[in-house]
mmCIF file of the N, C-alpha and C atoms, coordinates in Angstrom:
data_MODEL
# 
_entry.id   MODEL 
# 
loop_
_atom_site.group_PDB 
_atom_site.id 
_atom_site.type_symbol 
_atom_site.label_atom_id 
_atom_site.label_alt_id 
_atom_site.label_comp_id 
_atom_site.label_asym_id 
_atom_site.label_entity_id 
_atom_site.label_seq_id 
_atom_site.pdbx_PDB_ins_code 
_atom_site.Cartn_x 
_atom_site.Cartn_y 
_atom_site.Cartn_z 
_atom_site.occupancy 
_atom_site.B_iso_or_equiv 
_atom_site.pdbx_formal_charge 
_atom_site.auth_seq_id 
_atom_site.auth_comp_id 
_atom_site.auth_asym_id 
_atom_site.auth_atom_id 
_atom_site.pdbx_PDB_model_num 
ATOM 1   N N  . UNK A 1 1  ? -1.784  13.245  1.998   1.00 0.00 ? 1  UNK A N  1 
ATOM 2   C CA . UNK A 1 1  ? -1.272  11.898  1.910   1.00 0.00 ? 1  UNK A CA 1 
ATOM 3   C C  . UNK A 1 1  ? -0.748  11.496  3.285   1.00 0.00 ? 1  UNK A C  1 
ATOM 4   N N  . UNK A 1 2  ? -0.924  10.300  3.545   1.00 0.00 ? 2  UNK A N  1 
ATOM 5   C CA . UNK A 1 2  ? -0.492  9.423   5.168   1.00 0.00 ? 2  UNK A CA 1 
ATOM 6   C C  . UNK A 1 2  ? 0.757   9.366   4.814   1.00 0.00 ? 2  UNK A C  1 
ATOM 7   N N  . UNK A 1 3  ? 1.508   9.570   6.139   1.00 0.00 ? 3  UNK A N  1 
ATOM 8   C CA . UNK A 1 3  ? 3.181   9.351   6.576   1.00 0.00 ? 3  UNK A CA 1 
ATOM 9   C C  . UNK A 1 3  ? 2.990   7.962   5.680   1.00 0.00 ? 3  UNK A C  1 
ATOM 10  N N  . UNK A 1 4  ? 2.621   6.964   5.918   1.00 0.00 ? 4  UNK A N  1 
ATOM 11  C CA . UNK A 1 4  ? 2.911   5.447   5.495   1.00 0.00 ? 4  UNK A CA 1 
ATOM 12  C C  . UNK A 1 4  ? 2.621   5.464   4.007   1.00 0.00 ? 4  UNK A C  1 
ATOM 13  N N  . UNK A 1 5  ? 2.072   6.095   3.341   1.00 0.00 ? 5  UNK A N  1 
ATOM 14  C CA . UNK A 1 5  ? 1.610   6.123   1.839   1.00 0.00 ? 5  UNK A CA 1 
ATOM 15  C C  . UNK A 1 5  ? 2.500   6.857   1.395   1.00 0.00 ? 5  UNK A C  1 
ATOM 16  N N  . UNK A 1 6  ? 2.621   8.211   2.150   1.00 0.00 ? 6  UNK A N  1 
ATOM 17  C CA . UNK A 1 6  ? 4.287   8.728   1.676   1.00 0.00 ? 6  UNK A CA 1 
ATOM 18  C C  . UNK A 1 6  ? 4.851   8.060   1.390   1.00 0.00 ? 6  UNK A C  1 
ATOM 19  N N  . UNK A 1 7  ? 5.558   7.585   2.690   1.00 0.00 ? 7  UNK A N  1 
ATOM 20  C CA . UNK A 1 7  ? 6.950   6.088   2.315   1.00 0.00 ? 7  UNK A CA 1 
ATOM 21  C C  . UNK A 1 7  ? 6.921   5.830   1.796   1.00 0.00 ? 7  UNK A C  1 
ATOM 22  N N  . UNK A 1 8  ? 5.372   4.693   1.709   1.00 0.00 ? 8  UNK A N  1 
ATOM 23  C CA . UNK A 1 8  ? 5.323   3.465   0.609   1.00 0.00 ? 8  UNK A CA 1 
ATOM 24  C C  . UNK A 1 8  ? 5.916   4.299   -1.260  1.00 0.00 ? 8  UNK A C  1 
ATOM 25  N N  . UNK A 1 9  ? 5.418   5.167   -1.254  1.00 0.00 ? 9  UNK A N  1 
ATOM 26  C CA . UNK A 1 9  ? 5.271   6.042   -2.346  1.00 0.00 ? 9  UNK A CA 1 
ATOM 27  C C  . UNK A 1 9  ? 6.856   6.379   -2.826  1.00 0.00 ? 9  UNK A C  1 
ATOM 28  N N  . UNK A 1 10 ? 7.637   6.826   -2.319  1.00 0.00 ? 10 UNK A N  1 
ATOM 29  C CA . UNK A 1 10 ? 8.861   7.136   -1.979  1.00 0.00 ? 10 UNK A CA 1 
ATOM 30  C C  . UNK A 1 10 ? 9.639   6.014   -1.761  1.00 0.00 ? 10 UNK A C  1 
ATOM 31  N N  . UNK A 1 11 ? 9.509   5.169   -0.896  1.00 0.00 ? 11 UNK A N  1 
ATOM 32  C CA . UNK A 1 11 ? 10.554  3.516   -1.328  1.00 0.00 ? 11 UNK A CA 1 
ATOM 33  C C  . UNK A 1 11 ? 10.299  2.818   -2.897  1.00 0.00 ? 11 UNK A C  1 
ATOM 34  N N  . UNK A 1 12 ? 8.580   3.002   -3.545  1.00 0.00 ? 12 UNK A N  1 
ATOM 35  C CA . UNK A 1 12 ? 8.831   2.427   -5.092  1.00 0.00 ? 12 UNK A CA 1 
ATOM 36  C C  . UNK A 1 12 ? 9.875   3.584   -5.911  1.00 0.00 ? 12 UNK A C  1 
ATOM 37  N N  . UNK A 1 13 ? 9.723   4.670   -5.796  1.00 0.00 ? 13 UNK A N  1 
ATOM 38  C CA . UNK A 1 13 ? 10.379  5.511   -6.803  1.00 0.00 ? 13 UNK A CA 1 
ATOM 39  C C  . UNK A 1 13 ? 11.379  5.688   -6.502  1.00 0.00 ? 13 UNK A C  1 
ATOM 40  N N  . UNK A 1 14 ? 12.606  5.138   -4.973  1.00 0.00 ? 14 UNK A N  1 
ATOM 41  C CA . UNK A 1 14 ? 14.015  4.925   -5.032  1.00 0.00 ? 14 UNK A CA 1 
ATOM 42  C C  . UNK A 1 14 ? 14.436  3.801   -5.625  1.00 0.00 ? 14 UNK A C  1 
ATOM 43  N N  . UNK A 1 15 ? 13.216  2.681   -6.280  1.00 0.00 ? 15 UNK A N  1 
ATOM 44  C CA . UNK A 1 15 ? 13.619  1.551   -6.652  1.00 0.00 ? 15 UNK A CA 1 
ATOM 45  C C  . UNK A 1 15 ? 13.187  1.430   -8.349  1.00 0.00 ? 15 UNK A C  1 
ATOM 46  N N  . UNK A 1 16 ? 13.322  2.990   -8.803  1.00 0.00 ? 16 UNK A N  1 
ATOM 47  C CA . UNK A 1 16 ? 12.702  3.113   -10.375 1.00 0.00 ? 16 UNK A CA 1 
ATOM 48  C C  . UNK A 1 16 ? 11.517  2.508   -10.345 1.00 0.00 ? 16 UNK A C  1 
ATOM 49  N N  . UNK A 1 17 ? 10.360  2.390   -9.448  1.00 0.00 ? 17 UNK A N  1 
ATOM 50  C CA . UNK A 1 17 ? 9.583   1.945   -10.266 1.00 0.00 ? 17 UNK A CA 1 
ATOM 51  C C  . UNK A 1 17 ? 8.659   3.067   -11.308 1.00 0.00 ? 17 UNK A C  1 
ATOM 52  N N  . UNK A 1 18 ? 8.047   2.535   -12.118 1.00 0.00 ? 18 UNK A N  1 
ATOM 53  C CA . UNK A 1 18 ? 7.073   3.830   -12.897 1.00 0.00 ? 18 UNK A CA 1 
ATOM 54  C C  . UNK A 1 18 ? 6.174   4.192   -11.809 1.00 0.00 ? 18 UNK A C  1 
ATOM 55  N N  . UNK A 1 19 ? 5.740   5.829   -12.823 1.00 0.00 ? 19 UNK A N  1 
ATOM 56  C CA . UNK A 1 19 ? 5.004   6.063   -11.762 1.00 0.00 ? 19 UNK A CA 1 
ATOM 57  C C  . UNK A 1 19 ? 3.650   5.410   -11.806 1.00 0.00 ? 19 UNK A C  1 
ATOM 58  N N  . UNK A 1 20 ? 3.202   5.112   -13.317 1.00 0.00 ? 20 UNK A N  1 
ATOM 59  C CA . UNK A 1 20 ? 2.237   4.080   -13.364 1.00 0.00 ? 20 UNK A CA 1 
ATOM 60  C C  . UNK A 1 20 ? 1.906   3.192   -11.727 1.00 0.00 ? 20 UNK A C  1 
ATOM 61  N N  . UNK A 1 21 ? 3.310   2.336   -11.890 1.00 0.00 ? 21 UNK A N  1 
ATOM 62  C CA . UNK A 1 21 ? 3.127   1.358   -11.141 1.00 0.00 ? 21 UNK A CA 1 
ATOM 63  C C  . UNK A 1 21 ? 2.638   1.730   -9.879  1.00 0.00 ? 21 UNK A C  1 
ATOM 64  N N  . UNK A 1 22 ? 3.522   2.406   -8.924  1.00 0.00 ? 22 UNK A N  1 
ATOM 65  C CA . UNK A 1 22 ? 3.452   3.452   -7.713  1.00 0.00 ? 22 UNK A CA 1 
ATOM 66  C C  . UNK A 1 22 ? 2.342   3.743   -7.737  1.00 0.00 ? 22 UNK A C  1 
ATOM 67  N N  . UNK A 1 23 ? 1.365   4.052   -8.728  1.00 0.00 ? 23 UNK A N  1 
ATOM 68  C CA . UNK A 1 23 ? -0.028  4.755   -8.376  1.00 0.00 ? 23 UNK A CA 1 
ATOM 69  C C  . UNK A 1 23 ? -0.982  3.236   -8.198  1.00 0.00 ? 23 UNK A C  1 
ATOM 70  N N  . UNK A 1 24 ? -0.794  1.999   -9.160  1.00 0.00 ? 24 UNK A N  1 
ATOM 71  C CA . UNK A 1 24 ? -1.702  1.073   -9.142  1.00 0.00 ? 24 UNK A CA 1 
ATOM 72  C C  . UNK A 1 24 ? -1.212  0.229   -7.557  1.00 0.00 ? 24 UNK A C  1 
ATOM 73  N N  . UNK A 1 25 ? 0.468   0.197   -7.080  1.00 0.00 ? 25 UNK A N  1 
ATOM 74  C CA . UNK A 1 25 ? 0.576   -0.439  -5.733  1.00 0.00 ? 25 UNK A CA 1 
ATOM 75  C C  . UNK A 1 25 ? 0.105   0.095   -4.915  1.00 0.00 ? 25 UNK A C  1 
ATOM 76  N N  . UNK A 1 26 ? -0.290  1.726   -4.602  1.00 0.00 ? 26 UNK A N  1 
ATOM 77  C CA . UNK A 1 26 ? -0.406  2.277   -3.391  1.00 0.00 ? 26 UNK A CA 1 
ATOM 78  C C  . UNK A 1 26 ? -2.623  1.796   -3.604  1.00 0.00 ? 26 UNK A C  1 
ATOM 79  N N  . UNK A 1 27 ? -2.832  2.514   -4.529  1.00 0.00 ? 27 UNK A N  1 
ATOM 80  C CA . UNK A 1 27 ? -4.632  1.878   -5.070  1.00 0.00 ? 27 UNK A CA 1 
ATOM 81  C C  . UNK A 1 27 ? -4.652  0.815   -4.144  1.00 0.00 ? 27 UNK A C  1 
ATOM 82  N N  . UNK A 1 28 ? -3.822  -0.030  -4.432  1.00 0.00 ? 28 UNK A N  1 
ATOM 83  C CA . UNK A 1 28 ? -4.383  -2.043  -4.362  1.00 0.00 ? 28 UNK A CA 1 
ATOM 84  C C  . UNK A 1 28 ? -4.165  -1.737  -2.819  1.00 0.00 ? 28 UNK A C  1 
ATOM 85  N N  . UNK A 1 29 ? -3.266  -1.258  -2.072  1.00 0.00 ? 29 UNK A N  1 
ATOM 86  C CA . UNK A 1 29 ? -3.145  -1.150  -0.555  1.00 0.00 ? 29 UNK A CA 1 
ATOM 87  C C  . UNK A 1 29 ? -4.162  -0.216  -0.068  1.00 0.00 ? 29 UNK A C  1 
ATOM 88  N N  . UNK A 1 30 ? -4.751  0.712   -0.737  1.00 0.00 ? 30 UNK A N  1 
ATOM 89  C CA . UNK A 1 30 ? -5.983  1.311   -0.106  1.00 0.00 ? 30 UNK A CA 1 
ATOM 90  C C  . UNK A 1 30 ? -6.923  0.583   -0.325  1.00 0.00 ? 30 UNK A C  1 
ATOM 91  N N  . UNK A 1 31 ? -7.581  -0.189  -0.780  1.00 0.00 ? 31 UNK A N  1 
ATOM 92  C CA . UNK A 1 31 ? -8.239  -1.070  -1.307  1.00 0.00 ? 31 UNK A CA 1 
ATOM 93  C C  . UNK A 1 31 ? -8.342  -2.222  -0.103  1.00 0.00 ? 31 UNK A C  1 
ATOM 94  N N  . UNK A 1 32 ? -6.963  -2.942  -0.379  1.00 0.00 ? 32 UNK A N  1 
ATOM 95  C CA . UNK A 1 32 ? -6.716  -3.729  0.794   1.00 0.00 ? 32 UNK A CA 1 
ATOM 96  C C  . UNK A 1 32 ? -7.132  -3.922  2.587   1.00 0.00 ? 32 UNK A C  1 
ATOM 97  N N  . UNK A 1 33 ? -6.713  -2.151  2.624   1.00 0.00 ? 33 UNK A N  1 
ATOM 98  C CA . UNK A 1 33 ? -6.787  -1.690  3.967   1.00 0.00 ? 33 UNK A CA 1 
ATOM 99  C C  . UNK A 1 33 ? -8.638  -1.200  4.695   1.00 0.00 ? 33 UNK A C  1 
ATOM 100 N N  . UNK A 1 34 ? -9.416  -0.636  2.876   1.00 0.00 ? 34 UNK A N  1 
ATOM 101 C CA . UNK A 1 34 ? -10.222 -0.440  3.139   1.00 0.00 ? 34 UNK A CA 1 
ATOM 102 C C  . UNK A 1 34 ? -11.615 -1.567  3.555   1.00 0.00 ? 34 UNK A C  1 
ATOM 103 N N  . UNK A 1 35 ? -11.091 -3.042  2.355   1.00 0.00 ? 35 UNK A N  1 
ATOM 104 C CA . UNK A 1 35 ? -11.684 -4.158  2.612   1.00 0.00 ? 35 UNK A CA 1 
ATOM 105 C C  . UNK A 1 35 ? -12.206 -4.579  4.639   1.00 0.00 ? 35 UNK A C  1 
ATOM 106 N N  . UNK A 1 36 ? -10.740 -4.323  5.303   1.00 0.00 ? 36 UNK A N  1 
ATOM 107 C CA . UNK A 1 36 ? -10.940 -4.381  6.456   1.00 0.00 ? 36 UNK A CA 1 
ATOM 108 C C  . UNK A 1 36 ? -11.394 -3.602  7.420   1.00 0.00 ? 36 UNK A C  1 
ATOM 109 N N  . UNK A 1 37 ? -11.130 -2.382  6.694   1.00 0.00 ? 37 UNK A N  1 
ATOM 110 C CA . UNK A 1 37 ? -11.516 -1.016  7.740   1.00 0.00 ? 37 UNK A CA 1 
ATOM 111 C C  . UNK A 1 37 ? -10.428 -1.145  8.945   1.00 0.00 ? 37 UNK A C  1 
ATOM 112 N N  . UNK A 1 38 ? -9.247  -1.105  8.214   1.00 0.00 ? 38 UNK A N  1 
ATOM 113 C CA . UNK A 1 38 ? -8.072  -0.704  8.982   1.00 0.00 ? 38 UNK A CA 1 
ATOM 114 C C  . UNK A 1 38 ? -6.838  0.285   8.290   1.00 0.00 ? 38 UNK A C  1 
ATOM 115 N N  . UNK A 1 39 ? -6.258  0.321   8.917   1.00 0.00 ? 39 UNK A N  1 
ATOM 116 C CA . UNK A 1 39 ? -4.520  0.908   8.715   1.00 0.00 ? 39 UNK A CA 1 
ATOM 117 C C  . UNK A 1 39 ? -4.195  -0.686  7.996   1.00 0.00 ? 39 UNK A C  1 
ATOM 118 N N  . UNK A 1 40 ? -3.470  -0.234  6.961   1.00 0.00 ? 40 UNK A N  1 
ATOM 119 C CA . UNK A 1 40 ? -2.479  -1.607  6.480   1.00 0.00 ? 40 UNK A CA 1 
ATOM 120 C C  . UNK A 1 40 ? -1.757  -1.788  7.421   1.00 0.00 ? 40 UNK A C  1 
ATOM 121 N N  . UNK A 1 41 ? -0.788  -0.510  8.353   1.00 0.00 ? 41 UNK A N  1 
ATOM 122 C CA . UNK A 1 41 ? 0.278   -1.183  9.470   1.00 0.00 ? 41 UNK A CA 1 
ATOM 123 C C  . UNK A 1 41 ? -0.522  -1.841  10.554  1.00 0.00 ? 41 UNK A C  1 
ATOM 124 N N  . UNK A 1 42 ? -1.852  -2.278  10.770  1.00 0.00 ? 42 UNK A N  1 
ATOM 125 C CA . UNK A 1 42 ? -2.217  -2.916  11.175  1.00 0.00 ? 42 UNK A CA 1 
ATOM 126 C C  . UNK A 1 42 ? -2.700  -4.230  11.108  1.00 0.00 ? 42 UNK A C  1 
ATOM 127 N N  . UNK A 1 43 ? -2.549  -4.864  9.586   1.00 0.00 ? 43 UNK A N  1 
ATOM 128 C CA . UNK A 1 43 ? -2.677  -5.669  9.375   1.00 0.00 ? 43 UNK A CA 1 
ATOM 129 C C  . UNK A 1 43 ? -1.415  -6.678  8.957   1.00 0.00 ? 43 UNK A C  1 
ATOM 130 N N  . UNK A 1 44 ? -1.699  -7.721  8.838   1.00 0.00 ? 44 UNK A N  1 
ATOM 131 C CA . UNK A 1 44 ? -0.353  -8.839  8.875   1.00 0.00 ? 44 UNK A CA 1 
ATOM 132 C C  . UNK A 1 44 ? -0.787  -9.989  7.257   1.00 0.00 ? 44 UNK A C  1 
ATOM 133 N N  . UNK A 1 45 ? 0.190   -11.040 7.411   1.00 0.00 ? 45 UNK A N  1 
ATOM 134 C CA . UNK A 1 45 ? 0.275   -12.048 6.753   1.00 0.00 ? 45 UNK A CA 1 
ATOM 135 C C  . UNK A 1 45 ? -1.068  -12.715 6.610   1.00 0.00 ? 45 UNK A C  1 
ATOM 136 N N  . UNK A 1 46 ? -1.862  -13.565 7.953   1.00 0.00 ? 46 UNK A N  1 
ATOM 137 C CA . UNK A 1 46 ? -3.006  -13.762 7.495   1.00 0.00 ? 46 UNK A CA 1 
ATOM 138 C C  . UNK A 1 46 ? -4.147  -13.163 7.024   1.00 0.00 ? 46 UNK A C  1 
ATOM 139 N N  . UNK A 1 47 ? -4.269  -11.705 6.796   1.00 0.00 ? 47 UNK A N  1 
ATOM 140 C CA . UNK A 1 47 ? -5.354  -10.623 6.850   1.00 0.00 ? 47 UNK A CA 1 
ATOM 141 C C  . UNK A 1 47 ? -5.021  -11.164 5.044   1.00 0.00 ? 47 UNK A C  1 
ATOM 142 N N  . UNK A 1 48 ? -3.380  -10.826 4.617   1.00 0.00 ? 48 UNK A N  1 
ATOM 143 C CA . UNK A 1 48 ? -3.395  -10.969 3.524   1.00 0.00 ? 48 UNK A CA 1 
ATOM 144 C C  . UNK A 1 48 ? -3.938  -12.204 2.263   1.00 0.00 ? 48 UNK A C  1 
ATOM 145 N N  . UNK A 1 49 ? -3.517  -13.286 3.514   1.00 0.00 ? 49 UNK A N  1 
ATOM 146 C CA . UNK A 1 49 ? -4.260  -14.661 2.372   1.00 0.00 ? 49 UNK A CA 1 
ATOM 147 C C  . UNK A 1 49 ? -5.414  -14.123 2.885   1.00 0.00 ? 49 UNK A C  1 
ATOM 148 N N  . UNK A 1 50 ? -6.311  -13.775 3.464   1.00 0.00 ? 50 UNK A N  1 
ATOM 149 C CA . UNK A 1 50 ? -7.984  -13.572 3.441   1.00 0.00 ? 50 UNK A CA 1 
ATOM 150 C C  . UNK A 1 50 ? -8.272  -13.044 2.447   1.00 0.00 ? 50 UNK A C  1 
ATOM 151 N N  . UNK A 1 51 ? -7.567  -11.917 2.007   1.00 0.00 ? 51 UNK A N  1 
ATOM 152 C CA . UNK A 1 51 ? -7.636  -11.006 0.989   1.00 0.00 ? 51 UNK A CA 1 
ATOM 153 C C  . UNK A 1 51 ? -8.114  -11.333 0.057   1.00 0.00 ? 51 UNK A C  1 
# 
C-alpha cells in the first residue's frame, strides 16, 4: 500500500468511518487517479470537475 493510501486509509478510520466505506473511498481515488494516469497528489480541483 502507498504512503498516501495509507493516510488516506487511516484519516477515514480516525473519523469512524466503516470499513465498508474506507474500502469504496480509497477504490473511487484509484480509479480517479488511474482515469489520468497520475498520483492523485498530483492532481487538483479542475482534474476533479473533468472527472
Amino acid at each position: 500500500m502507498t504512503h498516501l493510501r495509507q493516510r488516506m486509509h487511516e484519516d477515514l478510520r480516525l473519523r469512524n468511518f466503516s470499513e465498508r466505506t474506507v474500502r469504496h473511498y480509497t477504490h473511487t481515488v484509484a480509479e480517479f487517479a488511474k482515469y489520468f494516469h497520475k498520483s492523485p497528489d498530483q492532481l487538483g480541483p479542475e482534474d476533479v470537475r473533468s472527472f
